[in-house]
C-alpha positions in Angstrom: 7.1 1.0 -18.1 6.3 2.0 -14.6 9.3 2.9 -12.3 9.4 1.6 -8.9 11.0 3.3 -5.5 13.2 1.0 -3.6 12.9 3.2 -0.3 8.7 3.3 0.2 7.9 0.6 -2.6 5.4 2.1 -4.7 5.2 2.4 -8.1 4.4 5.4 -10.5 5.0 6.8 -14.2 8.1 8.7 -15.4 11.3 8.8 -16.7 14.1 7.2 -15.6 16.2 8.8 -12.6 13.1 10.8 -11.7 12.2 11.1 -7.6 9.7 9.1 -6.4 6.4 11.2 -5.9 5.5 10.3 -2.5 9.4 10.0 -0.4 10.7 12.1 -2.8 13.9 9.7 -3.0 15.6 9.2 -6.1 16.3 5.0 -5.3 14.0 4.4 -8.2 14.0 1.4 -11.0 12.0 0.3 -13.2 9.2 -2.1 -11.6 9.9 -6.2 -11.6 7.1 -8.6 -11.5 8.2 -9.9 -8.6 8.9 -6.4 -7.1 6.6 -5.9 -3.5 4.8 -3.2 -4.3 2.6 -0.5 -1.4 -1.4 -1.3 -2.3 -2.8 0.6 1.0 -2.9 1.6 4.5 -6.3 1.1 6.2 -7.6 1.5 9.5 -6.9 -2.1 12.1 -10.7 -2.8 11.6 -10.7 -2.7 8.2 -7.6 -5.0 7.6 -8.7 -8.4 8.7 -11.5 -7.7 5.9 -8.7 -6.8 3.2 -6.9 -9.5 3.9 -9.8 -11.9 4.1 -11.1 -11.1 0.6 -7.2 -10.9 -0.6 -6.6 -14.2 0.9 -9.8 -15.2 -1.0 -8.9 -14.5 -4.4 -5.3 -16.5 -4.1 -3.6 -13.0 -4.0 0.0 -13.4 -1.7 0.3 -10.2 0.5 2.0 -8.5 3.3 0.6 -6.8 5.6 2.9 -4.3 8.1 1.7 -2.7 11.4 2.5 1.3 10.7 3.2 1.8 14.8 5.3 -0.5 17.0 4.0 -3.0 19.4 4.9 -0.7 22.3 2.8 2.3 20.8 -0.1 0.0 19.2 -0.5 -1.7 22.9 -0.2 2.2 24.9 -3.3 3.4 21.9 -5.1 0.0 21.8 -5.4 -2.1 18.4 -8.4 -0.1 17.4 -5.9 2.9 16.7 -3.7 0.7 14.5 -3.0 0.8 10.7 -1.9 -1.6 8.4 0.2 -1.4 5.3 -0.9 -3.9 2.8 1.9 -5.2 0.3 1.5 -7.3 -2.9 3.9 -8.5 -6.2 3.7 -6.2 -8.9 2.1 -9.2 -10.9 -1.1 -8.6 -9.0 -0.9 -4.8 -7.9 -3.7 -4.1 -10.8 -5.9 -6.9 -9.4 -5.4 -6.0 -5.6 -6.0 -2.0 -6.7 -9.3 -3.0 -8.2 -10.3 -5.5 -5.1 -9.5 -2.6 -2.5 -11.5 0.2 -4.9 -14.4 -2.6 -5.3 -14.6 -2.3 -1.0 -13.6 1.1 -0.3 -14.3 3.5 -2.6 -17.9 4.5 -1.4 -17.2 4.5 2.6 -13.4 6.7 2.1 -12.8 9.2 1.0 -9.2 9.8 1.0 -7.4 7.9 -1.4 -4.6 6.1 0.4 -2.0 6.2 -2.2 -2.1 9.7 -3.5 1.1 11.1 -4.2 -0.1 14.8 -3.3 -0.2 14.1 0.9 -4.0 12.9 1.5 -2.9 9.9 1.5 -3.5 8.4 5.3 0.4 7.8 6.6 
């Protein structure tokens, strides 16, 4: 059963008491159903698409502005991103919805453990 880090709420393989891949904290549990679980981080333009299509297939989601409102308003919206949240319930469906609409215009994969991913 996949484990799941409390601190940056993404989930990954291993055994129990192991660190979290990407935070490299060692908060980690196994993964709940019901557990809110990191999908992505895209670009402000891209989000309102996400969510749209999210929103279309009866998918519940969160979505989290990366900067504050003081440093999003000094860059302008267009510099945003957007952290995108779902249950673990759905995390499989949401994975493939976001591969289905990104996978041929990005390159970097957003949840890689290794640091390409785009935080």
């Amino acid at each position: 059963m996949p484990l799941y880090c409390e601190v940056c709420s993404r989930t990954f393989d291993g055994p129990d008491g192991k660190r979290c891949p990407w935070c490299r904290r060692r908060r980690t549990r196994h993964v709940e159903p019901d557990d809110l679980c990191f999908l992505t981080e895209r670009e402000y333009i891209w989000s309102g698409m996400l969510a749209d299509v999210l929103t279309q297939e009866n998918i519940p989601f969160m979505q989290k502005n990366v900067y504050g409102a003081g440093l999003a308003l000094k860059m302008g919206p267009t510099h945003e991103r957007i952290r995108f949240y779902v249950f673990y319930k759905q995390l499989a469906e949401a994975e493939s919805i976001v591969e289905s609409l990104f996978s041929a215009s990005d390159g970097v994969n957003a949840s890689a453990p290794n640091g390409d991913n785009a935080q």
